[in-house]
Backbone as a chain_set.jsonl record, in Angstrom:
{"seq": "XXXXXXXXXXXXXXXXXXXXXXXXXXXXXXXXXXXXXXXXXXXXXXXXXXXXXXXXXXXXXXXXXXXXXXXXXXXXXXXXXXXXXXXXXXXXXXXXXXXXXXXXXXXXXXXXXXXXXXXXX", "coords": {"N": [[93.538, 174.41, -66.061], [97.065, 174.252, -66.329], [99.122, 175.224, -68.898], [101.919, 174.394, -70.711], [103.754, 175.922, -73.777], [106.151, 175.705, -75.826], [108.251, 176.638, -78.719], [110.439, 177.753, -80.518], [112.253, 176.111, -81.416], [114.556, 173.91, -83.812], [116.628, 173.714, -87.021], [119.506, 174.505, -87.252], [122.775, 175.446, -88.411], [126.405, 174.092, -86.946], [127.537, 176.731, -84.436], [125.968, 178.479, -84.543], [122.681, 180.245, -84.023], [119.797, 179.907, -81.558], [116.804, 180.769, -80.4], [114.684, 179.532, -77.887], [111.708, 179.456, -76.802], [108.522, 179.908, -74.103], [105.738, 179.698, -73.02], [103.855, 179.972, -70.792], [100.016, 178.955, -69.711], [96.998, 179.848, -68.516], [95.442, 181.152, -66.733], [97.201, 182.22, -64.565], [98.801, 182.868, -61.57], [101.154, 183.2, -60.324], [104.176, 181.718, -60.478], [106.817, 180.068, -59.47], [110.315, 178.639, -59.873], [111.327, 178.347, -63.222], [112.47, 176.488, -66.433], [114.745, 174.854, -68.331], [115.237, 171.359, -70.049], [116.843, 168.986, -71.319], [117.08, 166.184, -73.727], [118.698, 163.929, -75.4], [118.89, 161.74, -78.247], [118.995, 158.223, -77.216], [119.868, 159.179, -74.701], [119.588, 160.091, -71.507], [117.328, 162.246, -70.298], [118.616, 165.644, -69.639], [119.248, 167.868, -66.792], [119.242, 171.843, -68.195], [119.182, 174.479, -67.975], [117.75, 176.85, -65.419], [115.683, 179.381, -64.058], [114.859, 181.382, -61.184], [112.386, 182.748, -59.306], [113.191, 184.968, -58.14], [115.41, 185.785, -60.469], [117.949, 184.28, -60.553], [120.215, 182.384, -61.837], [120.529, 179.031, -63.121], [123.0, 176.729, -64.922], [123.89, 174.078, -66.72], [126.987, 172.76, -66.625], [128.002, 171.998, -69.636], [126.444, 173.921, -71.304], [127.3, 176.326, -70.537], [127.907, 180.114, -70.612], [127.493, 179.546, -73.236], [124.344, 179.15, -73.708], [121.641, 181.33, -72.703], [119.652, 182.03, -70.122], [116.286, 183.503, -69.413], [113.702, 185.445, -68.456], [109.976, 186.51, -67.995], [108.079, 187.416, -66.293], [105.569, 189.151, -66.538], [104.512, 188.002, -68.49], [104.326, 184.963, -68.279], [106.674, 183.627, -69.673], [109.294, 181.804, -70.129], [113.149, 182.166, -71.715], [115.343, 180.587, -73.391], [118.135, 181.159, -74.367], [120.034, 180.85, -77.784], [123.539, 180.076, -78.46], [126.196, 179.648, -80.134], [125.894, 176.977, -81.136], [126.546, 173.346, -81.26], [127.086, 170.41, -82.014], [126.482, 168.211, -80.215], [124.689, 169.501, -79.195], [122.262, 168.815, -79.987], [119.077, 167.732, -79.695], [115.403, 166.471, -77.745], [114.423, 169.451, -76.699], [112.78, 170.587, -72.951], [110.18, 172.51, -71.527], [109.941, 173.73, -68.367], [108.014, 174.305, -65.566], [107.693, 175.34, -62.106], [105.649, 174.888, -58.8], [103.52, 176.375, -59.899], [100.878, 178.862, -59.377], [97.519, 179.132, -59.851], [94.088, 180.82, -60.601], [92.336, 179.466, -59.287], [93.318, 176.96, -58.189], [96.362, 174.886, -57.994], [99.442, 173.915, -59.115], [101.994, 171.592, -58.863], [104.4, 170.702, -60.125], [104.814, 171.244, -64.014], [105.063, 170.934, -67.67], [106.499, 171.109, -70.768], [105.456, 169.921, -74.102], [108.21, 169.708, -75.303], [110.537, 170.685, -77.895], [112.505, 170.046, -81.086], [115.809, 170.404, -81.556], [118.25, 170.902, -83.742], [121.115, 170.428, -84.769], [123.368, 170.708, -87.002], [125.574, 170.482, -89.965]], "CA": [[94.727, 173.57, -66.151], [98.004, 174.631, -66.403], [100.242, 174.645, -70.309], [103.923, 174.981, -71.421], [103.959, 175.661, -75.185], [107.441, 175.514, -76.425], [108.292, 177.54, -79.773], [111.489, 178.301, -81.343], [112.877, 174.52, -82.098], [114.61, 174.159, -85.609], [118.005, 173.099, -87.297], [120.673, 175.331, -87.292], [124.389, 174.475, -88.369], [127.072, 174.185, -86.026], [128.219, 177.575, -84.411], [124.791, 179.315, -84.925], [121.915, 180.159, -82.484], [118.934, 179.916, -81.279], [116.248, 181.504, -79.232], [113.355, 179.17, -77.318], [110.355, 180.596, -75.635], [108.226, 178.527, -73.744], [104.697, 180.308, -72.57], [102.387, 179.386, -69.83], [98.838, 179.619, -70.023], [96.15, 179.102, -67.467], [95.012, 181.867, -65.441], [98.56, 182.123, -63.546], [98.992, 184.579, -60.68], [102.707, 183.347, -59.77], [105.663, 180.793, -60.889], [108.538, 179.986, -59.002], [110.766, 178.457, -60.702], [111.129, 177.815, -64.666], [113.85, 176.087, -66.697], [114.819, 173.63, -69.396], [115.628, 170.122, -69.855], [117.002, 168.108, -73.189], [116.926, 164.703, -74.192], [119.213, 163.629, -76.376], [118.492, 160.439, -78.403], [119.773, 156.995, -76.252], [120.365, 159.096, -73.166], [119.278, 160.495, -69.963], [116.908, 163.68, -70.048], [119.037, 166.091, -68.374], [119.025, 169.57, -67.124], [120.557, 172.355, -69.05], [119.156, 175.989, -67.563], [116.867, 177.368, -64.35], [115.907, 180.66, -63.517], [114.007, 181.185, -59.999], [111.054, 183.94, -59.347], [113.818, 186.237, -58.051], [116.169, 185.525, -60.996], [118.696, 183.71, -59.67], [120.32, 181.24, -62.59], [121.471, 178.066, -62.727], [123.615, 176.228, -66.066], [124.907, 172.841, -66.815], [128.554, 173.02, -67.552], [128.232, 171.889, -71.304], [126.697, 175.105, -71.727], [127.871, 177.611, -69.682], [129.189, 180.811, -71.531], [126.861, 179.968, -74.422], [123.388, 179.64, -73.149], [121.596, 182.322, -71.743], [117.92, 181.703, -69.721], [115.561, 184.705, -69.17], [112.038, 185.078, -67.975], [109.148, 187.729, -68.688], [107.074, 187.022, -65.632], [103.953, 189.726, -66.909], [104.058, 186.979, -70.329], [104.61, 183.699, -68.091], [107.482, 183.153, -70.225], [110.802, 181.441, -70.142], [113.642, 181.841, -72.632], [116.663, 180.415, -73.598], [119.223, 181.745, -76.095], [121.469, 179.172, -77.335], [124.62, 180.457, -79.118], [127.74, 178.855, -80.441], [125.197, 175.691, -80.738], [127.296, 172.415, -81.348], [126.357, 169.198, -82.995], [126.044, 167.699, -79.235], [123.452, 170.411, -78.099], [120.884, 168.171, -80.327], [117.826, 167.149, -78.585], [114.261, 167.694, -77.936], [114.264, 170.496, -75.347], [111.486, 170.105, -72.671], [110.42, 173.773, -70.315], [109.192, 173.24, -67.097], [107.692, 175.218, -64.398], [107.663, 174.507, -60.45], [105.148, 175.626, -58.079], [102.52, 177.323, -60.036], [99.459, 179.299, -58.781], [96.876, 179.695, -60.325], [93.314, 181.517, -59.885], [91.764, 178.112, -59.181], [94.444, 175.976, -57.819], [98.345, 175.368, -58.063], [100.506, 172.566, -59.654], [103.421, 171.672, -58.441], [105.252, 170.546, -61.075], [104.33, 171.444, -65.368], [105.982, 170.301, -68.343], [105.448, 171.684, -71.276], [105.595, 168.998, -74.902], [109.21, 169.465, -76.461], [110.84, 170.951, -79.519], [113.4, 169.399, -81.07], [116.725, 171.155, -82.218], [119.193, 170.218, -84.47], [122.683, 171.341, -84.492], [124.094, 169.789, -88.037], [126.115, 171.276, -91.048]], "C": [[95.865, 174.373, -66.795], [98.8, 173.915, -67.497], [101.165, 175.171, -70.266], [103.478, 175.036, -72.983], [105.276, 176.116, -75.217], [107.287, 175.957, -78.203], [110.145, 177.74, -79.662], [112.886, 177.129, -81.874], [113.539, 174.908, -83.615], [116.023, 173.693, -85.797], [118.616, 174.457, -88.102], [122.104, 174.705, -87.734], [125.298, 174.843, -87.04], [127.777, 176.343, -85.829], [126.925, 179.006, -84.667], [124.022, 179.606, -83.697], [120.883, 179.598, -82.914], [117.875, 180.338, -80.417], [114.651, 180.646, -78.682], [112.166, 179.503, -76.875], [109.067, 179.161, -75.885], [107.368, 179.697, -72.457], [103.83, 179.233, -71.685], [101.64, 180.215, -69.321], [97.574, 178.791, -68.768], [95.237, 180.073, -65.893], [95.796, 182.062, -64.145], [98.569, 183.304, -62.866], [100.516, 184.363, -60.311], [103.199, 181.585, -60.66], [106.365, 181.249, -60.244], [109.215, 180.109, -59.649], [110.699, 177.712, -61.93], [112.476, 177.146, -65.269], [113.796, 174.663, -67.917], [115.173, 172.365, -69.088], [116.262, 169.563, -71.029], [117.511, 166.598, -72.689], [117.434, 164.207, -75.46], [118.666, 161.706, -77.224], [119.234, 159.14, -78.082], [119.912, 157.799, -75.308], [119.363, 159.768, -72.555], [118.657, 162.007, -70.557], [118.052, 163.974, -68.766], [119.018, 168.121, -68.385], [120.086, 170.627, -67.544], [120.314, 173.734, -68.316], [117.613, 175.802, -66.451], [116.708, 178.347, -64.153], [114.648, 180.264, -62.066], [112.956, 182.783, -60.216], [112.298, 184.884, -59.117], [115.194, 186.471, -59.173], [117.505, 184.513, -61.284], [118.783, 182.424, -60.951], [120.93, 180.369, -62.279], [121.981, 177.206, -64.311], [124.504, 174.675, -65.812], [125.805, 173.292, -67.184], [128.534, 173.012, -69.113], [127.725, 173.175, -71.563], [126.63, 176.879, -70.968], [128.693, 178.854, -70.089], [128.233, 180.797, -73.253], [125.314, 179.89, -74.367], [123.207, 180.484, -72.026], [119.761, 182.145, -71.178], [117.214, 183.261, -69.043], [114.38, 184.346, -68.597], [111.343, 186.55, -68.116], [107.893, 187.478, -67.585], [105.33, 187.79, -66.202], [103.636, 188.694, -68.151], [104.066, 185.647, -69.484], [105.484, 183.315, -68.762], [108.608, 182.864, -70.067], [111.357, 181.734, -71.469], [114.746, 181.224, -72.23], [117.291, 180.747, -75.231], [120.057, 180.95, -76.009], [122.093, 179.796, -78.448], [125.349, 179.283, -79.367], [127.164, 177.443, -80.462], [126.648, 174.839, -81.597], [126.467, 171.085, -81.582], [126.197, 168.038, -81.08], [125.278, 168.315, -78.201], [121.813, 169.731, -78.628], [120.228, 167.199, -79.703], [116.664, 167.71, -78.764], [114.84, 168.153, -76.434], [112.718, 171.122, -75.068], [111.548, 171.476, -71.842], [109.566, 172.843, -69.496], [109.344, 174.308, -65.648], [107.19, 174.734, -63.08], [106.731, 175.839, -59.473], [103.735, 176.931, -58.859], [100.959, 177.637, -59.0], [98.42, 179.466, -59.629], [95.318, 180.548, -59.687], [92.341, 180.556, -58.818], [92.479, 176.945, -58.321], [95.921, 176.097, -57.685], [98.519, 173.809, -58.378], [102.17, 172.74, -59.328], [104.77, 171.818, -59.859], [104.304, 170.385, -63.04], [105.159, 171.252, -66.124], [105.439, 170.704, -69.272], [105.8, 170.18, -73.001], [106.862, 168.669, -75.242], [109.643, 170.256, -77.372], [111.591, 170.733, -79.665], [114.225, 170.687, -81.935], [117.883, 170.455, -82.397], [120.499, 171.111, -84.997], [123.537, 170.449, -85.659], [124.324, 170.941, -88.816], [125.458, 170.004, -92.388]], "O": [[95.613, 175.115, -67.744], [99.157, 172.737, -67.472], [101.366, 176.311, -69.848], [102.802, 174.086, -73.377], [105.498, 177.083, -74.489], [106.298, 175.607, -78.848], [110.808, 177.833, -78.628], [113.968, 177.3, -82.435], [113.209, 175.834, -84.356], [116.632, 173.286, -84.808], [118.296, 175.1, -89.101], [122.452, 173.574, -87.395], [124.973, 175.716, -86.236], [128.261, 177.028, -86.73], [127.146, 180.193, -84.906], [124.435, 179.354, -82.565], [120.701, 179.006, -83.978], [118.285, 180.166, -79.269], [113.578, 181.118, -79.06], [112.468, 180.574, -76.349], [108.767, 178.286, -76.697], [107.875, 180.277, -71.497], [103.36, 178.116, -71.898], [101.8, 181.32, -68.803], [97.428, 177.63, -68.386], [94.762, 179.811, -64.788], [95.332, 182.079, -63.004], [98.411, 184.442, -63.306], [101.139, 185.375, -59.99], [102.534, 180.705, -61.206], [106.697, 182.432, -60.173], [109.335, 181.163, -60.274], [110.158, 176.607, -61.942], [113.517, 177.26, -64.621], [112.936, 173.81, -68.14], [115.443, 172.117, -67.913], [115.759, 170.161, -71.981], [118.075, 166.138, -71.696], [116.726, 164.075, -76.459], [118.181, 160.764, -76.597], [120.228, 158.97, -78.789], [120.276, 157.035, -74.414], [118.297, 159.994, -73.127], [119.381, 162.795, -71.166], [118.365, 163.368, -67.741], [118.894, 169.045, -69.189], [121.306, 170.534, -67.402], [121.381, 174.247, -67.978], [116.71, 174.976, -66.586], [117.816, 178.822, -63.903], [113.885, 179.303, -61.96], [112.954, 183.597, -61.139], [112.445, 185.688, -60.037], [116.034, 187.292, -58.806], [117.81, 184.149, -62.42], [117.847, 181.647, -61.138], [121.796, 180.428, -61.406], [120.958, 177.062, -64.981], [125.39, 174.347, -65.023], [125.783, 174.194, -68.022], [129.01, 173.942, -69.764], [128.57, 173.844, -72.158], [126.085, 177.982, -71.014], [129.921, 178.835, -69.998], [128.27, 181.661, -74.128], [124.839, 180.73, -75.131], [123.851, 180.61, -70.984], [118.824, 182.165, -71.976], [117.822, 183.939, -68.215], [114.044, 183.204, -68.284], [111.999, 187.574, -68.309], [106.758, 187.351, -68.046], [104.26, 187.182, -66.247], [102.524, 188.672, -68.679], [103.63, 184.826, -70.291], [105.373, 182.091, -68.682], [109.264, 183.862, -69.767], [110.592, 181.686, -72.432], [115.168, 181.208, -71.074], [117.048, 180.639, -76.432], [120.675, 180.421, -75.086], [121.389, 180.099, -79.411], [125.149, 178.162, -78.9], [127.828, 176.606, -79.851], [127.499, 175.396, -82.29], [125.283, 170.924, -81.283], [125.612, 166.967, -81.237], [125.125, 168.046, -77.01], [120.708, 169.909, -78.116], [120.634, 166.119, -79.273], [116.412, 168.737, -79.396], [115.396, 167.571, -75.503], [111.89, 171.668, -75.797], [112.653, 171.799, -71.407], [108.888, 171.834, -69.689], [110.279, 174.81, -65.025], [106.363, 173.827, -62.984], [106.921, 177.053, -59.398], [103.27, 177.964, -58.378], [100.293, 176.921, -58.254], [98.743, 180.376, -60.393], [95.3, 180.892, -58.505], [91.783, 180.946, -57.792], [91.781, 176.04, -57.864], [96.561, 177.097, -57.361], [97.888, 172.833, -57.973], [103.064, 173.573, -59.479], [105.583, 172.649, -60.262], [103.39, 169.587, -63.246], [106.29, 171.304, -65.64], [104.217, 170.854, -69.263], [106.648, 169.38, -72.606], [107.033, 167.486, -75.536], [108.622, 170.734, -77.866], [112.288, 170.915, -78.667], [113.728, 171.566, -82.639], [118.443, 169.672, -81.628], [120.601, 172.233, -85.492], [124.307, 169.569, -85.276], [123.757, 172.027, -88.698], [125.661, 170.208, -93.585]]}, "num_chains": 1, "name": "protein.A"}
């Protein structure tokens, strides 16, 4: 079975960073595509960053210019670097990977728990 662990959550003040990473574990021979999500509290999970197997990014407007999404395919890993964070970048932030293979099977769609980040002075 196919995991997301999520790592690098935490409270920062406004104007600071942060760096996510968000491993999957499972006997993986390929990933498509990987990418974040956040969930602010009262609203709408929505998406914030994508990268695809051949790189290829994609950014919500709110942060465009200050997040940056990576990937480490030999680690299964996604990142995101979050700069210039802002007191409306707080949320938990969820990874999620599309299309895995593994040695055994394949899942379409993986999710990995959460970590919450906090963007206050």
């Amino acid at each position: 079975q196919v995991q997301l662990v999520e790592s690098g959550g935490g409270l920062v003040q406004p104007g600071g960073s942060l760096r996510l990473s968000c491993a999957a574990s499972g006997m993986i021979v390929s990933i498509n595509a990987m990418g974040w999500y956040r969930q602010a509290p009262g609203k709408q999970r929505e998406a914030v960053a994508s990268i695809s197997s051949g790189d290829t990014t994609n950014y919500a407007d709110s942060v465009k210019g200050r997040f940056t999404i990576s990937r480490d395919n030999a680690k299964n890993t996604v990142y995101l670097q979050m700069n210039s964070l802002k007191p409306e970048d707080t949320a938990v932030y969820y990874c999620y990977a599309v299309e895995v293979v593994t040695a055994h099977s394949s899942e379409y769609d993986v999710w990995g728990q959460g970590t919450q980040v906090t963007v206050s002075s």
